[in-house]
C-alpha angles and dihedrals in degrees: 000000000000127000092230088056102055090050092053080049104050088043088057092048087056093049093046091050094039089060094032098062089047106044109351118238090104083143092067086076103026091058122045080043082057097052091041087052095045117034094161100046113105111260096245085055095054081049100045090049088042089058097042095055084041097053096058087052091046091048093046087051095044085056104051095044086059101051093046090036132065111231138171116237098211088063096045087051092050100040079040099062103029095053090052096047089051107047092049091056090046088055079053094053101037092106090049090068123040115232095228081063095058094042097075094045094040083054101051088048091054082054107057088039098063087042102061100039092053090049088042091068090182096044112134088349086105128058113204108207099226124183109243104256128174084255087057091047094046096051088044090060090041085055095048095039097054088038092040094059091037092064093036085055107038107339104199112139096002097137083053102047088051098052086050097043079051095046092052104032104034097032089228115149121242096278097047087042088056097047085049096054097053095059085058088036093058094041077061106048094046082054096058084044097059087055102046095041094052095043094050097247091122118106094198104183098056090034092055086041089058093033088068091048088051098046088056084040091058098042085057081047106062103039094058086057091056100042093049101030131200102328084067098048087045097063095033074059098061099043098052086045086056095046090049091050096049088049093053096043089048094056091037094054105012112043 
């Protein structure tokens, strides 16, 4: 592989950090680069080495939050598991639905929820302190479980579709939503991997290459979240639900 080419590459792995600790949808970049760099490269390769580079930065994101943010552990445990359970059941079920049929529905969920998050100007801009109780917990798993499968199944906007489910459900504000949704992002991710690595569609030396580049990516990331707090998440989330949106919209009507 060209030099040119792995730097591109390894740019492309920063960026995608850099928006992914911040607001998830660090897929969005990696990729389509991926598929640019490598035409001929089966489709769950480009996937496995995709989730390879995207779990460091994940991992490097999960831990800082947690460290700047104060989270509870029973809720990390429960989004934890039941977001890796069921995404790994979703990647064992993804020949059972057809993705066509997921793309209208995924698309009318990003809009409404963009929607409702640019009409509700205080949405996720407060954080309510709640004392952890079994409901929280329940509606946690129920969060992980459903988000969980979606990724396993299709995976477009799930970091989005955590922070809101978190926002909503769990009244947290933008920052606290994001820190939540790593920790269920990374399960994921570590799913998926548990599928490609076994089954040989890793390629290891590019993906640790761009692991490296996301996990500085991600470091970047996440300090500019907490320096500028939930208004700026808040904005970085629109703009990657409308780019989601547009993407999906593009490949339903256009391709």
């Amino acid at each position: 592989m060209e030099m040119e080419v792995i730097l591109s590459l390894i740019f492309f792995a920063f960026t995608a950090g850099a928006i992914d600790a911040a607001v998830g949808g660090g897929g969005l970049i990696q990729i389509p680069a991926l598929m640019g760099a490598l035409p001929h490269t089966a489709t769950a390769t480009i996937f496995g080495t995709n989730k390879l580079a995207s779990i460091c930065g994940t991992a490097s994101a999960a831990f800082t939050y947690m460290r700047q943010v104060k989270l509870e552990w029973k809720l990390l445990a429960v989004i934890a598991v039941t977001a890796c359970i069921s995404s790994f059941g979703g990647a064992a079920c993804v020949a059972m639905i057809p993705q066509h049929v997921l793309r209208p529905f995924v698309l009318f969920m990003l809009i409404v929820i963009a929607l409702y998050t640019l009409m509700k100007k205080q949405f996720g801009q407060v954080h309510f302190q709640q004392e952890l109780s079994r409901k929280m917990l329940i509606t946690a798993g129920i969060g992980g479980v459903l988000i969980g499968f979606y990724d396993g199944i299709f995976g477009p906007g799930t970091g989005s579709f955590f922070i809101f489910f978190f926002i909503k459900y769990l009244k947290v504000d933008f920052l606290h939503a994001s820190a939540l949704s790593k920790i269920g992002n990374f399960m994921t991710n570590f799913a998926a991997l548990s599928f490609f690595i076994p089954t040989g569609h890793v390629l290891f030396s590019l993906g640790l290459m761009m692991a490296v580049a996301n996990v500085c990516g991600s470091i970047l990331g996440v300090k500019m979240a907490l320096k500028y707090g939930s208004g700026f998440i808040r904005i970085l989330f629109l703009i990657l639900v409308s780019v989601l949106i547009c993407r999906l919209a593009y490949q339903m009507f256009l391709m």
